[in-house]
ROMARLO-549988 format. One record per residue: x negated, y, z of N, C-alpha, C in turn; residue number from 0. Coordinates in steps of 0.05 Angstrom, whole numbers, always signed. Layout:
<timar><n_c1>X</n_c1><n_c2>Y</n_c2><n_c3>Z</n_c3><ca_c1>X</ca_c1><ca_c2>Y</ca_c2><ca_c3>Z</ca_c3><c_c1>X</c_c1><c_c2>Y</c_c2><c_c3>Z</c_c3><nr>NUM</nr></timar>
...
This chain:
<timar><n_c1>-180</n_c1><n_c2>-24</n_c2><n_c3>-199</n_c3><ca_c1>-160</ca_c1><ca_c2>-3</ca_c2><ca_c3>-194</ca_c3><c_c1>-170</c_c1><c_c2>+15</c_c2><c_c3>-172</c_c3><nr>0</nr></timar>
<timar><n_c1>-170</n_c1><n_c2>+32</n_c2><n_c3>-174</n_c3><ca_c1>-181</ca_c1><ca_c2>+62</ca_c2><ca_c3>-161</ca_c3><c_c1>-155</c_c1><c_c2>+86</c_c2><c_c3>-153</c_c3><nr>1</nr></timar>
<timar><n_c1>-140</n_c1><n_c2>+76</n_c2><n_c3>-125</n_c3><ca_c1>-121</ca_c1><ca_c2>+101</ca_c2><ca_c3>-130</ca_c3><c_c1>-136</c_c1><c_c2>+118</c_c2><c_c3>-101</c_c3><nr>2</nr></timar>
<timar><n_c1>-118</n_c1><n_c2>+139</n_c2><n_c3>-104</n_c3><ca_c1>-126</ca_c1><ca_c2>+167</ca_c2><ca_c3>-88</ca_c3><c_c1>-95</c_c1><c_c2>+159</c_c2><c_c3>-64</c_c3><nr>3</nr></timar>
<timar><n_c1>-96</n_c1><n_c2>+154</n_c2><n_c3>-49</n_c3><ca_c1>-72</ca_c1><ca_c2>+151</ca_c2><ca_c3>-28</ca_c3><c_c1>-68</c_c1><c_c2>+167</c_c2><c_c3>-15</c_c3><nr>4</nr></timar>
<timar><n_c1>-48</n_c1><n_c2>+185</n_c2><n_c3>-3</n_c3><ca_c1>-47</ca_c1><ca_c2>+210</ca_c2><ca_c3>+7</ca_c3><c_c1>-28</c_c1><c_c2>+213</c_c2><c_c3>+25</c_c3><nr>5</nr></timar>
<timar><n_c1>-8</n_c1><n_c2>+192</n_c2><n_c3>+21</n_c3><ca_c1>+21</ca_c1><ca_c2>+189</ca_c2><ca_c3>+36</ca_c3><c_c1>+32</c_c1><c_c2>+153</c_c2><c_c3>+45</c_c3><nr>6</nr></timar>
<timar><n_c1>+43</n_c1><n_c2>+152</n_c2><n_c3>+59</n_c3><ca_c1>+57</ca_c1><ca_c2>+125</ca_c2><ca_c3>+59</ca_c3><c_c1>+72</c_c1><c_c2>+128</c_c2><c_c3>+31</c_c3><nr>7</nr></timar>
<timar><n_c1>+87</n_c1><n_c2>+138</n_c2><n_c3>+12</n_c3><ca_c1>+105</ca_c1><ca_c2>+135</ca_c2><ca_c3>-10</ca_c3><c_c1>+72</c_c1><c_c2>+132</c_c2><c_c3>-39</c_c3><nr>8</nr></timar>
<timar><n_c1>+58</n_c1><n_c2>+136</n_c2><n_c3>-34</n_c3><ca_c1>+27</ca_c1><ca_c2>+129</ca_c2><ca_c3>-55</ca_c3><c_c1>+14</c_c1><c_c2>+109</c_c2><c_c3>-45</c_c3><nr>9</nr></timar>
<timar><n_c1>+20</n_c1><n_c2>+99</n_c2><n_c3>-20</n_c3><ca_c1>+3</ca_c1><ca_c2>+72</ca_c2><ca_c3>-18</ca_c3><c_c1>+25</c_c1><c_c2>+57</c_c2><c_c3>-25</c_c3><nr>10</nr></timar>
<timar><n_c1>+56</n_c1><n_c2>+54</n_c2><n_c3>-22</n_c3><ca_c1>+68</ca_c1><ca_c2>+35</ca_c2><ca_c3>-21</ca_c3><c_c1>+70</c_c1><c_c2>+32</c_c2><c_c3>-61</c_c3><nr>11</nr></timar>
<timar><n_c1>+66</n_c1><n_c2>+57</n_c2><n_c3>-71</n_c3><ca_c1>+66</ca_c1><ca_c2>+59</ca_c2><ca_c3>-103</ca_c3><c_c1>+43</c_c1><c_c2>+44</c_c2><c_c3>-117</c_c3><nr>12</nr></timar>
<timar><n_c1>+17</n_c1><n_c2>+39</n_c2><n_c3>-97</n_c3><ca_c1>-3</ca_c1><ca_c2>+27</ca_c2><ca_c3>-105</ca_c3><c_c1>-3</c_c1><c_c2>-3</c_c2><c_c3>-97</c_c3><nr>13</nr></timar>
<timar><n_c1>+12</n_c1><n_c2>-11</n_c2><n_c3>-80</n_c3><ca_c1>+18</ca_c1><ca_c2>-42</ca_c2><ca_c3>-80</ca_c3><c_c1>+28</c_c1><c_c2>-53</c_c2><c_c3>-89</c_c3><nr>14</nr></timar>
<timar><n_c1>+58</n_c1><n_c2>-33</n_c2><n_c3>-94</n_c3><ca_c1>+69</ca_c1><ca_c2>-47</ca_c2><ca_c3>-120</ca_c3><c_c1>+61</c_c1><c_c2>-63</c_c2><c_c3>-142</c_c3><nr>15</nr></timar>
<timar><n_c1>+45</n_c1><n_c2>-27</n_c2><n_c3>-150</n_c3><ca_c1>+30</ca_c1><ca_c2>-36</ca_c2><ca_c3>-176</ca_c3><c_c1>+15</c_c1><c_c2>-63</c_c2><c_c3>-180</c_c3><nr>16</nr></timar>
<timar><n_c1>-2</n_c1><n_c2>-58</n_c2><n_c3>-156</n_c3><ca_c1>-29</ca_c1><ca_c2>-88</ca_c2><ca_c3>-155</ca_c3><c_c1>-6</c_c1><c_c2>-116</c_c2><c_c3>-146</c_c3><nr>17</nr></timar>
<timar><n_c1>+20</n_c1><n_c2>-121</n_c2><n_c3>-142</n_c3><ca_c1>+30</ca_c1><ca_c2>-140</ca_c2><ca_c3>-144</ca_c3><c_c1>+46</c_c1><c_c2>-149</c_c2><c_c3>-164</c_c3><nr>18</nr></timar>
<timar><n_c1>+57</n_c1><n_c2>-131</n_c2><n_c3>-174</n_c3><ca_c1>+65</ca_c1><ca_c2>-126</ca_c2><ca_c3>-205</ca_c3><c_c1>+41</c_c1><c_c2>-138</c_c2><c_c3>-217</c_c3><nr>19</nr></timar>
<timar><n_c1>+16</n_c1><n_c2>-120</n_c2><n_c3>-219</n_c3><ca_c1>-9</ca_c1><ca_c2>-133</ca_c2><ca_c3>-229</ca_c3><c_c1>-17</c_c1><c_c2>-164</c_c2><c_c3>-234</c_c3><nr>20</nr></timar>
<timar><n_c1>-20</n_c1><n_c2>-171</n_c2><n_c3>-210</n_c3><ca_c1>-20</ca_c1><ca_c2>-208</ca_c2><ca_c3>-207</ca_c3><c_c1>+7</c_c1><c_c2>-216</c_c2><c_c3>-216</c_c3><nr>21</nr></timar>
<timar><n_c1>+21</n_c1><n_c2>-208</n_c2><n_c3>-226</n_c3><ca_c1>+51</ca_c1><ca_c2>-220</ca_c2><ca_c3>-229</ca_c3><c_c1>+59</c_c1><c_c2>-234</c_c2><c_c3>-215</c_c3><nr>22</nr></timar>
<timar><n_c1>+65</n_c1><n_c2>-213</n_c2><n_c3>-188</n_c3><ca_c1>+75</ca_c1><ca_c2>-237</ca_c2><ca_c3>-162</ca_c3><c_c1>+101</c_c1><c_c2>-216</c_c2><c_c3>-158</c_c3><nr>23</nr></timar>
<timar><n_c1>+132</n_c1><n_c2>-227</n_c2><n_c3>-150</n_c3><ca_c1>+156</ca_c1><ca_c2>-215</ca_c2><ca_c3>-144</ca_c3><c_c1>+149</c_c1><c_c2>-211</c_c2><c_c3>-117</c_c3><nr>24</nr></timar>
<timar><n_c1>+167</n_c1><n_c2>-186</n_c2><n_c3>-105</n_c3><ca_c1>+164</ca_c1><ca_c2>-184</ca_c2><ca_c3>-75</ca_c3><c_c1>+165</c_c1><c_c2>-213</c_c2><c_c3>-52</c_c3><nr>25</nr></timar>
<timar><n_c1>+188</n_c1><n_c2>-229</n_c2><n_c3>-62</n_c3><ca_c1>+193</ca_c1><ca_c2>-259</ca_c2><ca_c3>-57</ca_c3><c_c1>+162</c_c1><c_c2>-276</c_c2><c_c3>-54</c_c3><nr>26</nr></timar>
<timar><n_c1>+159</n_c1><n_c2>-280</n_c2><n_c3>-79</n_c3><ca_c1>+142</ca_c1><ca_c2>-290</ca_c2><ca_c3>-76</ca_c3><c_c1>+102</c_c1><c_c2>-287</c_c2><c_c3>-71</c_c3><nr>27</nr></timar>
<timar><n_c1>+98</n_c1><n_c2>-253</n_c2><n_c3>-62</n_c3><ca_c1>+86</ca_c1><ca_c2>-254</ca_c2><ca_c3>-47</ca_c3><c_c1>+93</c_c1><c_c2>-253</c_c2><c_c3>-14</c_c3><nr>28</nr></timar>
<timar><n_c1>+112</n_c1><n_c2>-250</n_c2><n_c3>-9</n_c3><ca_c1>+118</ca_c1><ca_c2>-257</ca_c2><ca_c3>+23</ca_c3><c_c1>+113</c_c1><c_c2>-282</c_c2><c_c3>+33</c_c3><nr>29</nr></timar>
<timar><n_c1>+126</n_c1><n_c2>-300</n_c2><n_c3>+4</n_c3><ca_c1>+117</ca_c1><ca_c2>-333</ca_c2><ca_c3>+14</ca_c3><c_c1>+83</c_c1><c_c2>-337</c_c2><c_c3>+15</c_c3><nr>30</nr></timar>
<timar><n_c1>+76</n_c1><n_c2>-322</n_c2><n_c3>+5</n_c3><ca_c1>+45</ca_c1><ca_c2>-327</ca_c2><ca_c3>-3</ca_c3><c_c1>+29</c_c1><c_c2>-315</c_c2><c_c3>+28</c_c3><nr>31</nr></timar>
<timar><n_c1>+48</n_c1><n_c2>-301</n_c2><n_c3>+41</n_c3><ca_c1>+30</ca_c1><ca_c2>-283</ca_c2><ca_c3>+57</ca_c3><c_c1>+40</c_c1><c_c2>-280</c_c2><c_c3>+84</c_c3><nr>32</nr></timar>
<timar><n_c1>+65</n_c1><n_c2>-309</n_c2><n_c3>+87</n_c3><ca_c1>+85</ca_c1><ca_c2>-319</ca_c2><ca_c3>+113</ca_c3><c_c1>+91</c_c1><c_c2>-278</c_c2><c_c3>+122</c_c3><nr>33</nr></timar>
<timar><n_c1>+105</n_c1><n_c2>-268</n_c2><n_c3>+101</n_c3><ca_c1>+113</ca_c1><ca_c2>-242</ca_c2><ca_c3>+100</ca_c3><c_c1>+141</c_c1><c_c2>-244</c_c2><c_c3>+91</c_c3><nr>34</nr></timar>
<timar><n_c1>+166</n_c1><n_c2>-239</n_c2><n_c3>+108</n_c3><ca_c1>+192</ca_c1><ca_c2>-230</ca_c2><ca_c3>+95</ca_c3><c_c1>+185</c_c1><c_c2>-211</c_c2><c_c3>+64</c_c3><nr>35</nr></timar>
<timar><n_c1>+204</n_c1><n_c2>-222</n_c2><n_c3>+50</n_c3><ca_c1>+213</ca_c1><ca_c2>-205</ca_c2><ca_c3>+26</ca_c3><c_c1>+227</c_c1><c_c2>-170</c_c2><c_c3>+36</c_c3><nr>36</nr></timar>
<timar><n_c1>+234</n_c1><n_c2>-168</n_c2><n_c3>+49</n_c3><ca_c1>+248</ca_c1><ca_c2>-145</ca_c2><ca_c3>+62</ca_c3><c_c1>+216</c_c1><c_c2>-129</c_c2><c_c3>+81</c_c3><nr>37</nr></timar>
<timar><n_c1>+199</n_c1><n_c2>-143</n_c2><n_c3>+83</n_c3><ca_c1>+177</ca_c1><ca_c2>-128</ca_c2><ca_c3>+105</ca_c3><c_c1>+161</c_c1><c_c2>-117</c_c2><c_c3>+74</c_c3><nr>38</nr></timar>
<timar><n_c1>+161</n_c1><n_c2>-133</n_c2><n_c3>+50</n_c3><ca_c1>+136</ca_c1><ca_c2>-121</ca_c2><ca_c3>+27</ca_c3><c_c1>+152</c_c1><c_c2>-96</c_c2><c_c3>+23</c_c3><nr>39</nr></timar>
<timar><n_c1>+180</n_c1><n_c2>-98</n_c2><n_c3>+11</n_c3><ca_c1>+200</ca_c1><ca_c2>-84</ca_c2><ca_c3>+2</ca_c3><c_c1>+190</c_c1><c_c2>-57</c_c2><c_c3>+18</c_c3><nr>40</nr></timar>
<timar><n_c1>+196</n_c1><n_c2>-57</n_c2><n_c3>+42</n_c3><ca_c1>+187</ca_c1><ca_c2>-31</ca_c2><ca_c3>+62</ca_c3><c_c1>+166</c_c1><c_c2>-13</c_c2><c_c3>+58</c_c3><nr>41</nr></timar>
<timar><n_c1>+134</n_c1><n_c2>-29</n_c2><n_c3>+52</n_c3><ca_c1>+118</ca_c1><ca_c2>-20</ca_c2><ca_c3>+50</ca_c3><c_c1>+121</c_c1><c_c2>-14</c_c2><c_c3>+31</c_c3><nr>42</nr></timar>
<timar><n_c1>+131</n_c1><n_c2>-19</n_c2><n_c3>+10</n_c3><ca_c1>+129</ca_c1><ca_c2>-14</ca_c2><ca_c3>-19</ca_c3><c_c1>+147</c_c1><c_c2>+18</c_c2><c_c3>-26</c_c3><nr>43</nr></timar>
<timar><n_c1>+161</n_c1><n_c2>+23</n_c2><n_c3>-2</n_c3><ca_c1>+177</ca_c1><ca_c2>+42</ca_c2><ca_c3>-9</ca_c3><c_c1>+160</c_c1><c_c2>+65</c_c2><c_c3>+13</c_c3><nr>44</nr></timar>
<timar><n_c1>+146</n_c1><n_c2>+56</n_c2><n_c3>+20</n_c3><ca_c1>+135</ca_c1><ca_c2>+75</ca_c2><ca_c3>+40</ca_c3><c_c1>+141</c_c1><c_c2>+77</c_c2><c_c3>+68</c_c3><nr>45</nr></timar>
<timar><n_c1>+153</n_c1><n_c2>+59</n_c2><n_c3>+76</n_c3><ca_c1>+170</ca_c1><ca_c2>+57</ca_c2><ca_c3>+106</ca_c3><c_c1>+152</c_c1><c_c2>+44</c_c2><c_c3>+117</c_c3><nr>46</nr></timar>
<timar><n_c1>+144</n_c1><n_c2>+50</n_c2><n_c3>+144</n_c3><ca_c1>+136</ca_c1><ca_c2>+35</ca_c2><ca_c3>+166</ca_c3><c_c1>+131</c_c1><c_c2>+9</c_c2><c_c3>+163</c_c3><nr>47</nr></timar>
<timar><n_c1>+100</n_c1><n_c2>-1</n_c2><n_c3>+178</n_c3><ca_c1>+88</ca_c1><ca_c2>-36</ca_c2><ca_c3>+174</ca_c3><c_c1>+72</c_c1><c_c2>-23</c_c2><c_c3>+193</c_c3><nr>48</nr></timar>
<timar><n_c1>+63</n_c1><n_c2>-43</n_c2><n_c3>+198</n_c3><ca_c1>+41</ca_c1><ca_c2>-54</ca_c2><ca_c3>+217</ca_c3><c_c1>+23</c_c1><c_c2>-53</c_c2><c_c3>+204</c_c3><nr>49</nr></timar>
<timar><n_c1>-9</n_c1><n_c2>-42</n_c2><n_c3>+220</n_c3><ca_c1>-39</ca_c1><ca_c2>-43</ca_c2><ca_c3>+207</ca_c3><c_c1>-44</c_c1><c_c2>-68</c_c2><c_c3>+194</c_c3><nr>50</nr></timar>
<timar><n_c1>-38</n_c1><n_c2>-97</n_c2><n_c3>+219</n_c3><ca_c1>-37</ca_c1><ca_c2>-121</ca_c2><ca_c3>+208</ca_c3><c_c1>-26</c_c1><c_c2>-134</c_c2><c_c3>+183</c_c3><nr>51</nr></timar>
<timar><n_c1>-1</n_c1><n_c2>-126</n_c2><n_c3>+177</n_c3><ca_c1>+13</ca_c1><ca_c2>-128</ca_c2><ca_c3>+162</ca_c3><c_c1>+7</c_c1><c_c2>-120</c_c2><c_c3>+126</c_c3><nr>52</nr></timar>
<timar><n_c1>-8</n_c1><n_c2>-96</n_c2><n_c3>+133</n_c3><ca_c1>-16</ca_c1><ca_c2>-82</ca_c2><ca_c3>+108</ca_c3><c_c1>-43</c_c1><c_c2>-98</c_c2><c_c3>+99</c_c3><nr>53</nr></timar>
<timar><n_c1>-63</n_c1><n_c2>-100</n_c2><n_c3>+123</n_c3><ca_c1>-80</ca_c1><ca_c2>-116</ca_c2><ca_c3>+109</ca_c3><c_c1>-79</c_c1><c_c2>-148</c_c2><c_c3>+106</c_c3><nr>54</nr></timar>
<timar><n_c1>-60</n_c1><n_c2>-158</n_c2><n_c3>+107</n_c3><ca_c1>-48</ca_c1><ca_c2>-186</ca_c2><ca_c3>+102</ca_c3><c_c1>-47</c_c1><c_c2>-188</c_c2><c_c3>+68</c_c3><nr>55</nr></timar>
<timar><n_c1>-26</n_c1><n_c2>-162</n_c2><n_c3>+67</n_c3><ca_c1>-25</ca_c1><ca_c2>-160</ca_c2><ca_c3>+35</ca_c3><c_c1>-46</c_c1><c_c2>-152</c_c2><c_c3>+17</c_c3><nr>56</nr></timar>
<timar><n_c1>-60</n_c1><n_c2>-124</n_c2><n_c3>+28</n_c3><ca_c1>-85</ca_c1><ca_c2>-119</ca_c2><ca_c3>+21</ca_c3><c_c1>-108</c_c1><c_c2>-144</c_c2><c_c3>+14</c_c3><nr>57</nr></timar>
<timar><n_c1>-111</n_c1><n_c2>-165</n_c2><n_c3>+39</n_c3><ca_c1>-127</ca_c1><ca_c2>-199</ca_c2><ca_c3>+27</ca_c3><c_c1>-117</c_c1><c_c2>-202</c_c2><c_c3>+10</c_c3><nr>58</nr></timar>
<timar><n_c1>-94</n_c1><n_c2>-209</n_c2><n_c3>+4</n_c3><ca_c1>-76</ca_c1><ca_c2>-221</ca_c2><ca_c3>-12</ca_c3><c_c1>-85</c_c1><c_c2>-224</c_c2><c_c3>-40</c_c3><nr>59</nr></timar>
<timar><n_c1>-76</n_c1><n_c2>-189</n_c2><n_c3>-42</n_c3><ca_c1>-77</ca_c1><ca_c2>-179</ca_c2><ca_c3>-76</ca_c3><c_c1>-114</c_c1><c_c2>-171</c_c2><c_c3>-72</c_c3><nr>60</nr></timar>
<timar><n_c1>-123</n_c1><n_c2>-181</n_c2><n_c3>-63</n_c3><ca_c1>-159</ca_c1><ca_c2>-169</ca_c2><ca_c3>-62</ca_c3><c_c1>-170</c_c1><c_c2>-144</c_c2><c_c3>-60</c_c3><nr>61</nr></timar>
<timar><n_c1>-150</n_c1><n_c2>-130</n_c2><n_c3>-41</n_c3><ca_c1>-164</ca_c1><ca_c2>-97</ca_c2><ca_c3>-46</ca_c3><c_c1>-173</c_c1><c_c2>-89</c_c2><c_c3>-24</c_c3><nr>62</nr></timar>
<timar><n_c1>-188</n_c1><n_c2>-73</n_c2><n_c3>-19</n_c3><ca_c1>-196</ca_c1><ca_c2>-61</ca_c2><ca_c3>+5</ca_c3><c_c1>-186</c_c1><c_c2>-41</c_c2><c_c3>+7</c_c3><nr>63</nr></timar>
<timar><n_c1>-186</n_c1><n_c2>-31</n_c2><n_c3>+36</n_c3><ca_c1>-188</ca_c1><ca_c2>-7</ca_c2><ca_c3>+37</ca_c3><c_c1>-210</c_c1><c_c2>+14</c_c2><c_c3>+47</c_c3><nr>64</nr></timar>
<timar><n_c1>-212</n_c1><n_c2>+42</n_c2><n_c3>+44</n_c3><ca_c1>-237</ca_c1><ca_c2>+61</ca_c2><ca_c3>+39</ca_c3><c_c1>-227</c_c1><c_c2>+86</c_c2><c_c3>+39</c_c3><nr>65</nr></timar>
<timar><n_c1>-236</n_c1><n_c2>+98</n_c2><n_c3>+65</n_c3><ca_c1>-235</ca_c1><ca_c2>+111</ca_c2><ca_c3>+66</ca_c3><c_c1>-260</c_c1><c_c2>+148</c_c2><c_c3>+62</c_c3><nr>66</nr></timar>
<timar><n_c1>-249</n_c1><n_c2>+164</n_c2><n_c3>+58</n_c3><ca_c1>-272</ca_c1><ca_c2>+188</ca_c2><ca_c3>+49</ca_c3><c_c1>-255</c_c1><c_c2>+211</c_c2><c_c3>+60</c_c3><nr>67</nr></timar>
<timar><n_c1>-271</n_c1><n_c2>+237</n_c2><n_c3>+51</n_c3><ca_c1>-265</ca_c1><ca_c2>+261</ca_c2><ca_c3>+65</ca_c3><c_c1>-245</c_c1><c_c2>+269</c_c2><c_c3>+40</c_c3><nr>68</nr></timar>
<timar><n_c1>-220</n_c1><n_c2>+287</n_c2><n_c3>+44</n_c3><ca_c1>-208</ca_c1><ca_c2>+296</ca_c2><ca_c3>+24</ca_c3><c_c1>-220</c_c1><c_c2>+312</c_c2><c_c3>+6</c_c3><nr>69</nr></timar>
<timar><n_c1>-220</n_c1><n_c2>+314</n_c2><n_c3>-15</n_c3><ca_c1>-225</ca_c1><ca_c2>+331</ca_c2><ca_c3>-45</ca_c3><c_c1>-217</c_c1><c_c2>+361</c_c2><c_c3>-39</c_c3><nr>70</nr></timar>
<timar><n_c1>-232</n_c1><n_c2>+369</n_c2><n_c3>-41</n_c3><ca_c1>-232</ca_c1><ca_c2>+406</ca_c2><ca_c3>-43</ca_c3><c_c1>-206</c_c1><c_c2>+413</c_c2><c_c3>-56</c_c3><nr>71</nr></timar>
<timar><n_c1>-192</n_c1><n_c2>+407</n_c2><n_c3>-78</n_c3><ca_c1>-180</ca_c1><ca_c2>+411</ca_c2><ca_c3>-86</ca_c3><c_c1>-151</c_c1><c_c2>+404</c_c2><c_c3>-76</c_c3><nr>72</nr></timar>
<timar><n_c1>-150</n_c1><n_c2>+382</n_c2><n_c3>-57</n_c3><ca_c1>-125</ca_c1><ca_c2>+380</ca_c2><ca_c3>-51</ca_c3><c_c1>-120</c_c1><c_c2>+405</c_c2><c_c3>-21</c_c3><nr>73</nr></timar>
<timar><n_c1>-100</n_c1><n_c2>+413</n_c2><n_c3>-23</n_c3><ca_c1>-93</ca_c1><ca_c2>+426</ca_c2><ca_c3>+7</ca_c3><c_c1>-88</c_c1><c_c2>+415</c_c2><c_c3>+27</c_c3><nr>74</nr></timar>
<timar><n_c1>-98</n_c1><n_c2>+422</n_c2><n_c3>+45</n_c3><ca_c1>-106</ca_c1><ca_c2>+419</ca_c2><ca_c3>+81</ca_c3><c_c1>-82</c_c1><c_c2>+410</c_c2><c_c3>+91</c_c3><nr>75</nr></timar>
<timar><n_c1>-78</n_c1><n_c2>+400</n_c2><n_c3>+110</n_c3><ca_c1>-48</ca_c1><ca_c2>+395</ca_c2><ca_c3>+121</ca_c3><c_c1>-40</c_c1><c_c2>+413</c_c2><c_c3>+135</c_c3><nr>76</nr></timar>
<timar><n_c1>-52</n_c1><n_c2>+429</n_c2><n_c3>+146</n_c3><ca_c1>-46</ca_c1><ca_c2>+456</ca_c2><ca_c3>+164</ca_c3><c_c1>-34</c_c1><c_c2>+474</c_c2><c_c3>+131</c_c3><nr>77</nr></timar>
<timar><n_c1>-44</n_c1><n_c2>+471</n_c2><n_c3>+114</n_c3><ca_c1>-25</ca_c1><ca_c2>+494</ca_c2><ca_c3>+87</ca_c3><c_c1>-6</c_c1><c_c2>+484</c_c2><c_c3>+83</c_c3><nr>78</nr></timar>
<timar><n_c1>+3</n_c1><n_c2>+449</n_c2><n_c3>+90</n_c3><ca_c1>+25</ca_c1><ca_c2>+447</ca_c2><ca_c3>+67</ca_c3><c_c1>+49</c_c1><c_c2>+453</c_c2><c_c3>+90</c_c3><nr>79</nr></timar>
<timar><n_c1>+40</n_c1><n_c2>+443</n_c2><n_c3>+117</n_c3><ca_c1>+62</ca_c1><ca_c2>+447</ca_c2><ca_c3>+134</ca_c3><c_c1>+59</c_c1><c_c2>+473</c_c2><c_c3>+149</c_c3><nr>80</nr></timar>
């Protein structure tokens, strides 16, 4: 899985997915990851976590993260705001 993340509300859309993926409920990856059901829920909606926190889950479901320079095509943050 290869997503483009751009916002807290596209990463929390992409963990979903990859937990959905493994067919794990928010529940029962929290147990898996000594993570409240209410702390995945957050991330998942795009609300505020901890760096630690994210890559807890990130081990979890096996993803990394990677970072690069933005795509020509997307607009600058100085245009959108």
């Amino acid at each position: 899985m290869v997503s483009i993340i751009r916002s807290s509300q596209s990463l929390g859309a992409a963990l979903r997915s990859a937990r959905r993926a493994a067919g794990l409920t928010q529940k029962e990856l929290g147990a898996r990851t000594n993570l409240r059901q209410a702390t995945i829920s957050s991330l998942e909606n795009g609300e505020a976590g901890t760096l630690e926190t994210l890559f807890t889950i990130l081990t979890y479901l096996k993803l990394e993260l990677r970072l690069s320079e933005r795509s020509r095509s997307a607009p600058a943050l100085d245009e959108i705001f």
